[in-house]
N, C-alpha and C positions, 0 to 999 in steps of 0.2 A: 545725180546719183544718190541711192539711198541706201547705206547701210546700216541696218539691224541689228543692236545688241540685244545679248542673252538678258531676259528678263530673272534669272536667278542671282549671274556674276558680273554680268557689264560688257562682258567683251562679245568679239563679231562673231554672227550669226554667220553660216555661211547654207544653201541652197543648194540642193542638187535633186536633179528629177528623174525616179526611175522609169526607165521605159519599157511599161509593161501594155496591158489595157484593160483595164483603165492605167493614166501614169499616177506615178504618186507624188507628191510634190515633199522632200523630207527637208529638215530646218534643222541643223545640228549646229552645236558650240562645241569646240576645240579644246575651250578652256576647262570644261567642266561636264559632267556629263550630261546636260538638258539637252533632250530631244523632242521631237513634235513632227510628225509625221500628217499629211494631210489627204487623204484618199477622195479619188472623184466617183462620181456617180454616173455611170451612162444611160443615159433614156432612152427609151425605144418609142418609136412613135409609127403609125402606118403609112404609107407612101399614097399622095393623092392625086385627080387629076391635074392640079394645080404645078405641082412637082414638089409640095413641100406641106406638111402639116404649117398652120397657125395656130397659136396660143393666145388666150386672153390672158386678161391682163394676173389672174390667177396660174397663169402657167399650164392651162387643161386644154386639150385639142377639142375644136368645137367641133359637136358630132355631125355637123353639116357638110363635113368635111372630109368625116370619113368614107371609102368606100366600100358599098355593101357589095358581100358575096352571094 
């Protein structure tokens, strides 16, 4: 188990994740008022004959891959 102290006062970090979409992942102390909020990013990518886009190793869908209209 790993618990997170607050980088301003020392005491415990606690986590909670809102469920939105995208969800947010928020990071509050109790003791003091640091916050830190962490927002995701959703990708879109195009559906292939494969069943699934592939990425190289830069994270970009290789255009071989896509299908033309």
């Amino acid at each position: 188990m790993i618990i997170y102290t607050c980088p301003k006062c020392g005491g415990d970090i606690y986590h909670t994740c809102i469920c939105t979409f995208p969800p947010i992942d928020v990071y509050d102390c109790y003791n003091c008022d640091w916050h830190y909020e962490e927002p995701k990013v959703i990708d879109k990518m195009p559906f292939t004959q494969k069943g699934k886009a592939e990425y190289t190793e830069e994270w970009k869908i290789e255009a071989s891959d896509i299908i033309k209209t």
